[in-house]
C-alpha atoms as one frame of an Amber mdcrd trajectory, in Angstrom:
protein
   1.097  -5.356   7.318   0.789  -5.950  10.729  -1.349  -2.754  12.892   1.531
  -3.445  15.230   4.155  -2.517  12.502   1.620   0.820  12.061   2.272   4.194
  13.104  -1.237   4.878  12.996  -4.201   3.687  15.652  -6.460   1.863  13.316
  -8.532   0.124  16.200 -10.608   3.238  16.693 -10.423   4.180  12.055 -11.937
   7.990  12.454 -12.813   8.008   8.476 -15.497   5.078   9.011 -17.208   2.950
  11.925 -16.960  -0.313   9.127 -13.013  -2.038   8.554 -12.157  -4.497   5.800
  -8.636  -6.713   6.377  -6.342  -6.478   3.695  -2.552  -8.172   3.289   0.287
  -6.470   2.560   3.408  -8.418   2.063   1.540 -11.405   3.857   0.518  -9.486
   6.743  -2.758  -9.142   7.741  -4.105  -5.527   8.424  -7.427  -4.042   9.724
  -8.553  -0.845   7.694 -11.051   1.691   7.818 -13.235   0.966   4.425 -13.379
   3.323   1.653 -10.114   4.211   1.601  -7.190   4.364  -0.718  -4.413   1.625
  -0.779  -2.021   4.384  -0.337  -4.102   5.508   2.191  -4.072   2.509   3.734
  -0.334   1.415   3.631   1.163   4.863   4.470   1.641   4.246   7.853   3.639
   1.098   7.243   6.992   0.753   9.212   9.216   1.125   6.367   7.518   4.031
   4.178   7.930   2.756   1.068   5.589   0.914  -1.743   8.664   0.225  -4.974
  11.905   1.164  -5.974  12.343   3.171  -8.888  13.626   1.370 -12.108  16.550
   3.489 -12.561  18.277   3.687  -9.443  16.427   0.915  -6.958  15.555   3.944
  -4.594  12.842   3.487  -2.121   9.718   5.309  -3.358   6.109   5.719  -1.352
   3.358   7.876  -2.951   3.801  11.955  -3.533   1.092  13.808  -5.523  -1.501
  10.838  -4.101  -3.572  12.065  -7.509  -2.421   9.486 -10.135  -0.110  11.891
 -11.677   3.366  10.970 -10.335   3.387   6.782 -10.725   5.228   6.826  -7.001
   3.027   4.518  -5.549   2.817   1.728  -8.171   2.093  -1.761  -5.958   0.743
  -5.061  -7.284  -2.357  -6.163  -6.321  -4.214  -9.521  -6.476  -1.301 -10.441
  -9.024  -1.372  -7.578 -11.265   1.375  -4.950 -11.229   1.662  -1.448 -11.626
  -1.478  -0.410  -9.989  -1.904   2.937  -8.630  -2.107   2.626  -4.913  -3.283
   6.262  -4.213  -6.183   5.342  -6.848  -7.115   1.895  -6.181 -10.344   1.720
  -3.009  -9.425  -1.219  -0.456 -11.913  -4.404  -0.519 -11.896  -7.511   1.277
  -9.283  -9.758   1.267  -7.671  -7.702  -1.026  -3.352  -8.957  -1.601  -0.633
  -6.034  -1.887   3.172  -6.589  -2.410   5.331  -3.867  -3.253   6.522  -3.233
  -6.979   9.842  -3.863  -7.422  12.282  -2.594 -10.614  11.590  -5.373 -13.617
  15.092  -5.714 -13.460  15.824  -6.228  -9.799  12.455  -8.324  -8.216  13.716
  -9.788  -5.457  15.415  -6.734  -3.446
């Protein structure tokens, strides 16, 4: 995630003076620190984090609690991670979460 694919103005982050770059989809992004992933990837061009299982519908985060599994992303390797739970670090690699039956859409 590129902050020119962003439709927010991370250059001046209001929620902290400190940013940490993380990579979504292979893109390099500067974020204010101490946020959420979800927080973090919410102003991404296309608004969306998976596709659902059943029907391969676009889906980006909804209750941002951990209660509706909306925003499940893989990070560092490991799938089904709670975006709107997981903090951003360093260096940290997101790809979207794709239907086990359909990972290359």
């Amino acid at each position: 995630m590129s902050n020119r694919n962003s439709k927010f103005d991370w250059s001046n982050p209001l929620a902290t003076v400190e940013t940490i770059t993380i990579n979504f989809e292979g893109e390099s992004c500067v974020v204010p620190a101490g946020i959420t992933v979800a927080a973090a990837l919410l102003g991404h061009d296309d608004d969306h984090f998976c596709k659902s299982a059943a029907e391969g519908d676009k889906r980006a985060p909804y209750c941002l609690m951990g209660v509706c599994f909306e925003c499940l992303v893989e990070i560092d390797g490991t799938k089904n991670r709670q975006a709107c739970l997981e903090p951003v670090y360093e260096g940290m690699n997101v790809k979207r979460q794709y239907a086990v039956t359909d990972e290359k859409k």
